[in-house]
ROSE-4610 file (N, C-alpha, C; in Angstrom, 1 decimal, always signed):
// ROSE-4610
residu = [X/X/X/X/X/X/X/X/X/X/X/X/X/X/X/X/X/X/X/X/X/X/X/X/X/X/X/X/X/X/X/X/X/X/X/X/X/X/X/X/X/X/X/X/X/X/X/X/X/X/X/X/X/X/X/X/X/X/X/X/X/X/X/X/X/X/X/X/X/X/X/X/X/X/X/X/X/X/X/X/X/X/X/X/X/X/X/X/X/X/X/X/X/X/X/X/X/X/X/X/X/X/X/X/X/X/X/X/X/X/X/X/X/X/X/X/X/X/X/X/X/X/X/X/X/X/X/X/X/X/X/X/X/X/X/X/X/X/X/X/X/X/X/X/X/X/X/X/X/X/X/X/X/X/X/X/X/X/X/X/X/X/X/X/X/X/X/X/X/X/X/X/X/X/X/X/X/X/X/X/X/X/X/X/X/X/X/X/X/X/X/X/X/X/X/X/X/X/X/X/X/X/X/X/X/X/X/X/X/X/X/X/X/X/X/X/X/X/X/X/X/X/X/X/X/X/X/X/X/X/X/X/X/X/X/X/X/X/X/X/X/X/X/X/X/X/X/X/X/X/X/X/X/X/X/X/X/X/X/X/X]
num = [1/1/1/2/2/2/3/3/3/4/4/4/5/5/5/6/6/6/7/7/7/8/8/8/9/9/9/10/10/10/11/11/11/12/12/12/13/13/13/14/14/14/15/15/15/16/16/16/17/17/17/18/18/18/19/19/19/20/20/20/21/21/21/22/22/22/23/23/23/24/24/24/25/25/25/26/26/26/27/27/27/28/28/28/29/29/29/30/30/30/31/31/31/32/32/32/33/33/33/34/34/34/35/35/35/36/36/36/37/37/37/38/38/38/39/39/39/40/40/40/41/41/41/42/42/42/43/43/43/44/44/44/45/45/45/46/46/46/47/47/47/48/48/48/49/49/49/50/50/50/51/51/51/52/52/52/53/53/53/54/54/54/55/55/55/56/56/56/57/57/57/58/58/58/59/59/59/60/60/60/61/61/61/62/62/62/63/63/63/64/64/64/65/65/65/66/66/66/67/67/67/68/68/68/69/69/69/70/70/70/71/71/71/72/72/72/73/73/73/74/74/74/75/75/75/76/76/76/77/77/77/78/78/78/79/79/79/80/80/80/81/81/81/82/82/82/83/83/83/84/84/84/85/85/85/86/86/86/87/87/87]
x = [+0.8/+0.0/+0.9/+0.6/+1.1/+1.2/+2.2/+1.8/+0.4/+0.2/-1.0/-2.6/-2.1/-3.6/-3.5/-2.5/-2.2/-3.2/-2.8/-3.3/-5.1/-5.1/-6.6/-7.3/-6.9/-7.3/-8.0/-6.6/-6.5/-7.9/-7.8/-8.3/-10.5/-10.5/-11.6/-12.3/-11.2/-11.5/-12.2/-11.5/-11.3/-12.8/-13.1/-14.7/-15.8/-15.4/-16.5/-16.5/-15.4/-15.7/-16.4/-16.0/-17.1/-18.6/-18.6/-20.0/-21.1/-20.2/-20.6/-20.8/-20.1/-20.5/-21.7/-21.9/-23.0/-24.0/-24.0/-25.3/-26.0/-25.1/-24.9/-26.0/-25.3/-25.8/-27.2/-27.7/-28.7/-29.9/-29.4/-29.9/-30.6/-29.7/-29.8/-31.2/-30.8/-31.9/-33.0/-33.0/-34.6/-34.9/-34.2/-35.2/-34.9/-34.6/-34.9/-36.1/-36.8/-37.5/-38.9/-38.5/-39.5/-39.8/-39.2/-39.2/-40.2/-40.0/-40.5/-42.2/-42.5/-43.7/-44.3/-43.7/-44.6/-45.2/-44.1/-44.1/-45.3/-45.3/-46.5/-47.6/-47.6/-48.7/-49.2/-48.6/-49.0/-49.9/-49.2/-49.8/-51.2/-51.4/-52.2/-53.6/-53.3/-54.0/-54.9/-53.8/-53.6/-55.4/-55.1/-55.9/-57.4/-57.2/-58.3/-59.0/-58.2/-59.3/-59.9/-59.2/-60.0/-60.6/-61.0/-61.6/-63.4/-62.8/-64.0/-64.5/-63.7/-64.1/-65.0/-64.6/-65.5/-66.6/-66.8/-67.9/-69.1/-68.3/-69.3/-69.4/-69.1/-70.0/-70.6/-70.5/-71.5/-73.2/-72.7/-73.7/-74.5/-73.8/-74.7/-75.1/-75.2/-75.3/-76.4/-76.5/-77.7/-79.0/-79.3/-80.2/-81.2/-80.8/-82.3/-82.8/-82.3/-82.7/-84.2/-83.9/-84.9/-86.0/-85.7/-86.7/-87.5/-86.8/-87.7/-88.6/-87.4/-89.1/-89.9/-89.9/-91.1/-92.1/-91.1/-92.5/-92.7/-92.4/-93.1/-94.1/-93.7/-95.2/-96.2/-95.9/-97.2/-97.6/-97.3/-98.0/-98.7/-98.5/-98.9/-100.4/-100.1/-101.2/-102.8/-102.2/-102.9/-103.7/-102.6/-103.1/-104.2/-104.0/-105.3/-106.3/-106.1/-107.1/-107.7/-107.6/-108.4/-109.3/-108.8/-109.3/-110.0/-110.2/-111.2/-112.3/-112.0/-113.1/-113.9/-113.0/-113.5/-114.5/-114.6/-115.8/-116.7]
y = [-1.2/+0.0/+1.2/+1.9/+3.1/+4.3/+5.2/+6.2/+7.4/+7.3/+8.2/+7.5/+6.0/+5.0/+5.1/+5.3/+4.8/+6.0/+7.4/+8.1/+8.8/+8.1/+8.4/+6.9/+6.0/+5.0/+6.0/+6.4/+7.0/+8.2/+8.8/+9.8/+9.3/+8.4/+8.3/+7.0/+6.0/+6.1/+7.0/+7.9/+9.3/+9.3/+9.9/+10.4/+9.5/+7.8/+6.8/+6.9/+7.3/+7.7/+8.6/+9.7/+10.7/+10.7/+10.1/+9.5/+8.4/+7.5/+6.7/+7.8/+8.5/+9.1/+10.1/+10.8/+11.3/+10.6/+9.8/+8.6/+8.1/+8.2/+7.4/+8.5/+10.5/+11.0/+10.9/+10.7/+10.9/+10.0/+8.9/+7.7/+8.3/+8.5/+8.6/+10.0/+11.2/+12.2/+11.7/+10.9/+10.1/+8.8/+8.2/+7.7/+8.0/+9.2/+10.2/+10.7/+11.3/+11.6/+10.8/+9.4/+8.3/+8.0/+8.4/+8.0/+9.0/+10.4/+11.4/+11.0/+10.8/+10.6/+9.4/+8.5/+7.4/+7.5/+8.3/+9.0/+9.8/+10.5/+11.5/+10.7/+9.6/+9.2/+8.3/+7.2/+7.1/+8.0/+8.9/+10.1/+10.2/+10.6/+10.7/+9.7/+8.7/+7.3/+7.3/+7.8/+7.6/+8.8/+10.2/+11.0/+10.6/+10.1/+9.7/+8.5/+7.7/+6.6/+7.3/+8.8/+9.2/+10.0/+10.5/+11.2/+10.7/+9.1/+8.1/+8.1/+7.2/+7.4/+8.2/+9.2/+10.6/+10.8/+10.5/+10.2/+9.6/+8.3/+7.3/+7.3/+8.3/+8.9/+9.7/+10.5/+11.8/+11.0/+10.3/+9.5/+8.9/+8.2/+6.8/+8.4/+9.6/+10.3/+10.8/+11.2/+12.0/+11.1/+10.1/+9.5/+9.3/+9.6/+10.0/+11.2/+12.2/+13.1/+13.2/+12.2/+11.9/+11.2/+10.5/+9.5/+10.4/+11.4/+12.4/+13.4/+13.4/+14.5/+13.8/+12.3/+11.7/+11.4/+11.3/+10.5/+11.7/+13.4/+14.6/+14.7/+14.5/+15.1/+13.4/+12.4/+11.4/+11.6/+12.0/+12.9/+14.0/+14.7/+16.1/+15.6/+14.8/+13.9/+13.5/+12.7/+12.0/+13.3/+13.9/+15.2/+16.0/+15.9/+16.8/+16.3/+14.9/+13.9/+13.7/+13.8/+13.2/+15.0/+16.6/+17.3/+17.2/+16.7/+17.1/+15.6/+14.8/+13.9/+14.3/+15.1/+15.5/+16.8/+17.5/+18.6/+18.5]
z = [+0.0/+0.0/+0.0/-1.0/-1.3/+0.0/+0.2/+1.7/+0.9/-0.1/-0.3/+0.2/-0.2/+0.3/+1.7/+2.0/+3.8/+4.3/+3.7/+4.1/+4.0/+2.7/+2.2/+3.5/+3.6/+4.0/+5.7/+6.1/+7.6/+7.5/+6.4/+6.2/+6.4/+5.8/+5.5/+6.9/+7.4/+9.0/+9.9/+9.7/+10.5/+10.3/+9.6/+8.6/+8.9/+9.4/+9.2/+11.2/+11.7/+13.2/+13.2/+12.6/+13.1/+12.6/+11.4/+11.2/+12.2/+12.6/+13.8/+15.1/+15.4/+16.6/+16.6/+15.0/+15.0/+14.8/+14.3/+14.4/+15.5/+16.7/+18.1/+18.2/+18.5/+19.5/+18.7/+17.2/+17.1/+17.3/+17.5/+18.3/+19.5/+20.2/+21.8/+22.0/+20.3/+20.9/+20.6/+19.5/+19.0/+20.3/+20.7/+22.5/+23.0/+23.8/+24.5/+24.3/+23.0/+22.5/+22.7/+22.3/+22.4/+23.9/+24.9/+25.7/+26.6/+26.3/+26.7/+26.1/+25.0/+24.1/+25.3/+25.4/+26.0/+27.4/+28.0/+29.4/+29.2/+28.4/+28.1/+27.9/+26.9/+26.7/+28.1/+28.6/+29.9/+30.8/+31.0/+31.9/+31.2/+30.0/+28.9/+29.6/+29.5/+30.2/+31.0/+31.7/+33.3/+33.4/+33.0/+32.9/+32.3/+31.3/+30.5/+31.2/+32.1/+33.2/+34.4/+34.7/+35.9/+35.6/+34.2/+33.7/+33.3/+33.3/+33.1/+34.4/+34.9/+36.4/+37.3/+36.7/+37.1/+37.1/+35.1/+34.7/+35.2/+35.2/+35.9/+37.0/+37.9/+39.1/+39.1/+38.2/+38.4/+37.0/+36.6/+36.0/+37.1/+38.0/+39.0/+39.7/+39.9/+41.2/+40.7/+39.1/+38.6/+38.4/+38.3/+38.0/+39.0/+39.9/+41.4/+41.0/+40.1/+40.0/+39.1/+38.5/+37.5/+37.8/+38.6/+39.2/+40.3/+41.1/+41.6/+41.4/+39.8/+39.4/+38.5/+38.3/+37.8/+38.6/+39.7/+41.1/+41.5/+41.4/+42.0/+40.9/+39.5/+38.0/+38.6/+39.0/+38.9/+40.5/+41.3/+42.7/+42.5/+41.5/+40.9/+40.6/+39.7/+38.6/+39.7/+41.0/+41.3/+42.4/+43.1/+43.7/+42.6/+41.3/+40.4/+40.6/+39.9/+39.6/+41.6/+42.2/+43.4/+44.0/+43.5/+43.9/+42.9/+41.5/+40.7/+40.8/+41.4/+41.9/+43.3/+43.8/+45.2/+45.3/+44.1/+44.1/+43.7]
């Protein structure tokens, strides 16, 4: 091997390190990145089950509500109907 190959040889080493090391850091910022996303999305989750949760309490809590003012309009009803039998 010629001292010009020796050196083009060394030369383009040189180049395939520093290519490898930029590769590396860019690795490391993309799962970093991924890593931050899933973290987030977890959280994400996490929110959206107590979010449900929630839900379905204030669901089970409202439905007396309903039932009370149906059994106040059919008390209403029977209160009419027994003053207008009673005159």
């Amino acid at each position: 091997m010629s001292e010009r190959q020796g050196s083009e040889a060394a030369a383009v080493a040189v180049e395939l390190e520093r290519l490898r090391g930029t590769m590396e850091a860019g690795f490391a910022r993309v799962d970093g990145s991924l890593a931050l996303l899933v973290q987030r999305s977890d959280q994400t989750d996490k929110q959206l089950a107590d979010h449900e949760a929630r839900l379905d309490a204030l669901e089970r809590a409202r439905w007396p509500l309903a039932s009370v003012a149906a059994l106040t309009a059919v008390g209403g009803v029977v209160l009419a109907g027994l003053q207008l039998t009673g005159r």
